[in-house]
C-alpha positions in Angstrom: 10.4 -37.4 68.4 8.2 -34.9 67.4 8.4 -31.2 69.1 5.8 -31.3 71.1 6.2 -34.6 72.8 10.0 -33.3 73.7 8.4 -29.9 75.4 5.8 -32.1 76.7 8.6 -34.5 78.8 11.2 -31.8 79.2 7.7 -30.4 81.1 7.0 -33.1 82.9 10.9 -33.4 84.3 10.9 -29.8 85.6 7.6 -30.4 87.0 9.0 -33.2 89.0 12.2 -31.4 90.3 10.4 -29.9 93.3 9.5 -33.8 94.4 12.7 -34.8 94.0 14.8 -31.7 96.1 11.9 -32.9 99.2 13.5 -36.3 99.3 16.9 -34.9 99.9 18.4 -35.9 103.2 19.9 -32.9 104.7 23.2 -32.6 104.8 24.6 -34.2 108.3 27.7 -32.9 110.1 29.7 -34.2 113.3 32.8 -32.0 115.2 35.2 -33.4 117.5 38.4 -31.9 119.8 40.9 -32.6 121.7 43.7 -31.1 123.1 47.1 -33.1 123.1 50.1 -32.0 125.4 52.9 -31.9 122.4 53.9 -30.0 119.3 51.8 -30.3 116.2 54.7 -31.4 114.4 54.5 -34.4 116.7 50.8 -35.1 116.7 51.3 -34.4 112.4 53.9 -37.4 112.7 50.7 -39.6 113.8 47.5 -38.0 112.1 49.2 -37.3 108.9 50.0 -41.5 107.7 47.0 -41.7 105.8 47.1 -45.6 105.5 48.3 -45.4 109.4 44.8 -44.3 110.6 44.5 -47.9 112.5 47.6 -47.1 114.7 45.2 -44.6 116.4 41.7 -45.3 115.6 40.3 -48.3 117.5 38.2 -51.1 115.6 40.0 -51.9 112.7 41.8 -54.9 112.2 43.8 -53.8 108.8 44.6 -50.7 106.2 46.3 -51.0 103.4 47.0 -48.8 100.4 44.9 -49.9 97.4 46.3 -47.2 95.1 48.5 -44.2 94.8 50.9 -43.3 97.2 50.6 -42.7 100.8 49.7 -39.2 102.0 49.1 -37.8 97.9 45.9 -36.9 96.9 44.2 -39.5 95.4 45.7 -41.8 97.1 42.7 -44.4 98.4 43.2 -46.2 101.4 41.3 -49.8 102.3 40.3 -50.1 106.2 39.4 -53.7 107.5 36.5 -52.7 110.4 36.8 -55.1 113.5 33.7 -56.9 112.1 35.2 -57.8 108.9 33.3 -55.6 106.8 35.6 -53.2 105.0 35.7 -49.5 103.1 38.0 -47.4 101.1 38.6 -43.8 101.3 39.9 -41.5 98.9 42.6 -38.8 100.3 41.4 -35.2 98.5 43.6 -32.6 100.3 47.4 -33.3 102.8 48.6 -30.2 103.6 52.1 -30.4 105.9 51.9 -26.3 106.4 48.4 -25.8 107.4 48.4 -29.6 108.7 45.5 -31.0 107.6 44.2 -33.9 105.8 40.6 -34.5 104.2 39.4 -38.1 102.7 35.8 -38.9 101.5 34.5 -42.2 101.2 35.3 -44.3 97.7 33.5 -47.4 98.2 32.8 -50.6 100.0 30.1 -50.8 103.2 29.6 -46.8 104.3 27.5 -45.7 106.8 26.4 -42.5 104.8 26.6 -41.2 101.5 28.7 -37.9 100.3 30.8 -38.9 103.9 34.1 -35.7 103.9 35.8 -36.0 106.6 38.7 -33.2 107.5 41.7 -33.7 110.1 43.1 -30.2 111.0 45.7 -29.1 114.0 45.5 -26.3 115.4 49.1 -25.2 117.5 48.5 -23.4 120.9 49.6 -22.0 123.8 52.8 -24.0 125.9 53.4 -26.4 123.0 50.0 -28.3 122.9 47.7 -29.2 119.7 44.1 -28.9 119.6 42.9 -31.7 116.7 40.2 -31.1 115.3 38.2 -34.3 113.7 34.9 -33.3 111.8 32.6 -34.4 108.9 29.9 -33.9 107.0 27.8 -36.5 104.9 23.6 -37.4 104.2 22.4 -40.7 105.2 22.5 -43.7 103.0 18.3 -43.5 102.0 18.9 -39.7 101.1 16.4 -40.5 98.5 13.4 -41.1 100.8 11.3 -39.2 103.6 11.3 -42.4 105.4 14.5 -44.2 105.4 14.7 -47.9 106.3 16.8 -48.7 109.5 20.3 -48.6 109.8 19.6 -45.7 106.9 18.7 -43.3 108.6 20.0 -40.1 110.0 20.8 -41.3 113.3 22.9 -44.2 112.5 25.8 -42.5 111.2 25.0 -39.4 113.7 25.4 -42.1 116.4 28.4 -44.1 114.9 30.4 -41.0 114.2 29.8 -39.2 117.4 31.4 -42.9 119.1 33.9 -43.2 116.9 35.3 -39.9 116.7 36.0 -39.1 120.6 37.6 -42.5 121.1 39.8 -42.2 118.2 40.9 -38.3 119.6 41.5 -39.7 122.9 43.6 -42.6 121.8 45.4 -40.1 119.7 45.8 -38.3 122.7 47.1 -41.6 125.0 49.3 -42.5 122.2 51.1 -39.1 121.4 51.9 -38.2 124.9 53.0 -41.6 125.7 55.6 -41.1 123.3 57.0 -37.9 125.1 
């Protein structure tokens, strides 16, 4: 390729990089709390299984570990949804001193793309833990202006914001039930 025709296309790709950076979805986010009448040592003993997410979490028939080892980065974790659709997670960060945990999607049938989710316990006052459940992710279509339905920015917005609170209250039911 001759010199000119590789400044003219190097030309043309910069000149398309403005279109592109419109089409980006923005990047979503969802927070949840709770605040659970034990020690976070106790509520750590729950959140902190990474394959044990269904013991707590409603609507999941199975989890399984598909490879590494449970709670070690890396580690990637395949959840069986209630309606037999499944998805595997990837655990980045388990940390028993700060006690947190943060996964990202892997694979499989997500409801968003770039989907990092962070578990972190907070101790406070008279022995209780507030857990704190939050994400951030873009829709599926983050290519497009106008997303097609079910990839939009409201359905994991709305899926999240249902799923989360159930899964902190259960938490909660399950933890001080165990007291």
């Amino acid at each position: 390729m001759n010199r000119r025709k590789c400044l003219a296309l190097v030309g043309s790709a910069i000149a398309a990089l403005p279109a592109l950076a419109l089409a980006d979805a923005p990047l979503l986010s969802v927070a949840h709390s709770i605040e659970i009448d034990a020690r976070p040592d106790e509520v750590w003993a729950v959140v902190s299984d990474f394959v044990g997410l269904i013991n707590w979490l409603p609507g999941f028939e199975s989890s399984h570990l598909v490879l590494g080892e449970n709670n070690i980065p890396g580690a990637i974790r395949e959840l069986r949804r209630g309606n037999g659709t499944t998805v595997r997670e990837q655990l980045v960060e388990w940390d028993p001193y700060r006690k947190t945990l943060t996964y990202r999607y892997a694979d499989g049938a997500v409801i968003s793309s770039d989907y990092r989710a962070t578990v972190l316990l907070t101790e406070l006052a008279g022995g209780r833990t507030r857990v704190d459940w939050s994400a951030t992710f873009r829709r599926l279509a983050y290519w497009t202006d106008t997303p097609p339905a079910g990839q939009d920015d409201e359905t994991p917005l709305k899926a999240l914001n249902r799923v989360y609170p159930l899964g902190l209250a259960n938490l909660k039911k399950l933890v001080e039930a165990a007291k």
